[in-house]
N, C-alpha and C positions, 0 to 999 in steps of 0.2 A: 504493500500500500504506500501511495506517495503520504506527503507528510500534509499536503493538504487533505487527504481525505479522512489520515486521522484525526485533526484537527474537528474535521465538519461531523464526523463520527463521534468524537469524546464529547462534542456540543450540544449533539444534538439528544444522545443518551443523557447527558446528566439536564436538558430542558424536559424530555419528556419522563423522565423519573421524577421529577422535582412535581412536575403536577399532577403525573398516579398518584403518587404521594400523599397529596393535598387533599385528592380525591379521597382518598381514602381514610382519612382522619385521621384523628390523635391513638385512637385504640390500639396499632400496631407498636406503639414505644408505651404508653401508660399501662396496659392490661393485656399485655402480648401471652395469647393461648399459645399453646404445641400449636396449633394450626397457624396461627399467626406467623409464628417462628419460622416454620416453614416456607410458608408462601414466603416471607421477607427475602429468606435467601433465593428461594425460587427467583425472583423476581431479578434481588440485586446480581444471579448467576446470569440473565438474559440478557441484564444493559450491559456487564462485562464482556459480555460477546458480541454484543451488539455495537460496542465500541473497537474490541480490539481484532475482533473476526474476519477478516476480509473473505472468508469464504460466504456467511452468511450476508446476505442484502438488508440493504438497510430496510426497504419495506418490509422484509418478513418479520425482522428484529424487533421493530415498530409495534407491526400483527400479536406477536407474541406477546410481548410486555401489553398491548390491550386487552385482548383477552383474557391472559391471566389476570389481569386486575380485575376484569369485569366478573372472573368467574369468583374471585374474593369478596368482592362486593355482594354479590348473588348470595353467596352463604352469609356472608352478616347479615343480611336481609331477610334469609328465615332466620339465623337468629332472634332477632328481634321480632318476629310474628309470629315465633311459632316455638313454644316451653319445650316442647317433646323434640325438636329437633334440635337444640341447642343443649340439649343432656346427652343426644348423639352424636354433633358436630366438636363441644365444648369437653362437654362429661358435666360432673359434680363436685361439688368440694365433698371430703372425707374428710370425717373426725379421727383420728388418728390416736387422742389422747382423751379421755370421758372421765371424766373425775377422778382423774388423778392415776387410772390405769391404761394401760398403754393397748390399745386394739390390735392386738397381731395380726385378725384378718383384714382389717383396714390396710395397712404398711404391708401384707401383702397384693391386696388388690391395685395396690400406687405402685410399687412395685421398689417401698420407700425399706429400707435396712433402717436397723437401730442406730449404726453410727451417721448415717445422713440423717437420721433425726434428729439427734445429738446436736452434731454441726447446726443445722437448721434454729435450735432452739440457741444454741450458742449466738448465731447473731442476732436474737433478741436478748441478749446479755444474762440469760439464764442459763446456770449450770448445774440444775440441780435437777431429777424429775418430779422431785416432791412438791416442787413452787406450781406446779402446772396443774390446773385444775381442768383447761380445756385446750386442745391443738386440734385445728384445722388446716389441712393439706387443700391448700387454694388450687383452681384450673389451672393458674399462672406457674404455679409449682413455686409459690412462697408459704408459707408457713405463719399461719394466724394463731396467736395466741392471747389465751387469758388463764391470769396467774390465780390462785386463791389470795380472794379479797385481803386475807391478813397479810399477806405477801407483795402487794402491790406497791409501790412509792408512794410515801405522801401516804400510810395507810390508816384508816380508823384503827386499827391496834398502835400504833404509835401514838395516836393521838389519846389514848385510854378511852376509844367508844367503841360498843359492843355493836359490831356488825348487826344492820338488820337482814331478817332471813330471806331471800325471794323466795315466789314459788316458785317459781320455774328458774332453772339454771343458765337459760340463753334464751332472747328473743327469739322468736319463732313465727317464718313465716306462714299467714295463715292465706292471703291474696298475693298473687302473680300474674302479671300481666291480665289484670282484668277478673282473672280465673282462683275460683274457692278450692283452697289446697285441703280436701278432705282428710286426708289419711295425717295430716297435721293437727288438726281441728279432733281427730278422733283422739291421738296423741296425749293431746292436752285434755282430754276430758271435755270438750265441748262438743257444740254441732249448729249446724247453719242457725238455728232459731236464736242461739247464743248472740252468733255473730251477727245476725241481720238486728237485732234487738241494740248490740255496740252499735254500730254503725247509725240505727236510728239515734240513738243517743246524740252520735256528733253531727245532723240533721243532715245524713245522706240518706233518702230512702231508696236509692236503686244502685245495684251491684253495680251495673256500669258506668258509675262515679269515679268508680274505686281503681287506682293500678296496679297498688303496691302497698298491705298492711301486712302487721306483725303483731304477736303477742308479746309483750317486753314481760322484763323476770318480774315486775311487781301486777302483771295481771294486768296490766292497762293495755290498751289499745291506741299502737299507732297506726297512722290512717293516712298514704300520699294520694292527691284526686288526679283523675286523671287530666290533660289540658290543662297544667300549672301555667300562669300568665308567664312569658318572661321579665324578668329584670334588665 
C-alpha cells in the first residue's frame, strides 16, 4: 500500500469507529457484559484490518464494522424489551455468599474458585469471610458486596446503637420492566392483592404506571413510574 492510502485508510477507520461508537452508547465502557466485551474486540479487530489490510477493501471493511454494530445494537434492543431474553443474552447476577456462607453451587455455576473470590473481595478491602454477610457475582463479573451491619464503616456498633433488625435481608425486586415478578412476591410472603393495595397506597392504581419497584429490608415499598420527566 502507498503511504497515501494508508493515511486515507487509518482516517477513515478511526472516523467511522469514533461514530459506531457514539452510536452505540456509554454501556460498552460503564457496564461492559461478556457480550459487550466481545463485540468491543470484534469490532476494534475489523477497523484494525480495515486500516492496515490492503487485501480487504475499504467498502467491505466499512460493510463489516456496520453491520456488526447494527447486529449489537439489535441485541441491546431486546435487551431492553424483552426480561426473558436479556437473562439469555446477559445471564443473572448470582449470590455467591448468603449470610455469611459461601454457595459452592453458585461459584460453580460462574465458574468463580474460592481464590478468585478471595481476590474479588480483597478489592473491596475485605479480608476476612466473616465480614461478608452478602456477595453478588454481577453480569459484568464485578463482585457486589455487603458486609454485616456491625462491620461496616462508620458503624452503629461503634457508635454504641443497637442495630435495628430488617425483615428482609436485601431489597427485592418485586416489578420489572413493567412486569409482576411473582415467584419474588411468593418469596417474601406476599401476593398481587399485597402489592396492588402498596401501590394504591402511593396513588398509582394501574400496573402500567409502574417500571421498576422493590421491597426494601424494612418492608416498604419502593416504586420508579414509568415516563420519569427529564431533568
Amino acid at each position: 500500500m502507498s503511504l497515501t492510502e494508508v493515511l486515507w485508510r487509518v482516517s477513515l477507520s478511526f472516523i467511522v469507529l469514533f461514530v459506531l461508537t457514539r452510536i452505540m452508547g456509554r454501556k460498552e465502557i460503564s457496564q461492559m457484559t461478556f457480550f459487550n466485551f466481545v463485540s468491543a474486540i470484534a469490532i476494534g479487530s475489523i477497523t484494525a484490518n480495515l486500516a492496515v489490510n490492503g487485501n480487504l477493501s475499504i467498502r467491505n471493511g466499512v460493510i463489516a464494522l456496520v453491520i456488526w454494530t447494527a447486529f449489537t445494537l439489535l441485541i441491546a434492543f431486546i435487551d431492553i424489551k424483552s426480561k426473558n431474553a436479556r437473562k439469555f443474552t446477559t445471564g443473572e447476577p448470582v449470590i455467591v455468599i448468603r449470610e455469611g456462607r459461601i454457595m459452592e453451587n453458585s461459584l460453580r455455576s460462574t465458574q468463580l474458585d474460592i481464590d478468585s473470590l478471595r481476590a474479588l473481595l480483597r478489592q473491596k478491602s475485605i479480608f476476612t469471610l466473616k465480614d461478608v454477610q452478602f456477595a453478588i457475582f454481577e453480569t459484568s463479573g464485578r463482585l457486589s458486596v455487603m458486609k454485616y451491619e456491625s462491620n461496616q464503616p462508620a458503624t452503629k456498633k461503634d457508635l454504641n446503637i443497637i442495630p435495628k433488625d430488617n425483615i428482609y435481608p436485601l431489597a427485592t425486586e418485586v416489578i420489572s420492566d413493567g412486569l409482576i415478578n411473582t415467584e419474588n412476591l411468593h418469596r417474601l410472603g406476599k401476593n398481587k392483592d399485597w402489592l396492588n393495595q402498596q401501590l394504591q397506597n402511593k396513588g398509582i392504581h394501574n400496573i402500567d404506571q409502574v417500571f421498576y419497584a422493590e421491597v426494601l429490608p424494612n418492608a416498604a415499598l419502593y416504586v420508579d413510574k414509568k415516563d420519569d420527566a427529564s431533568s
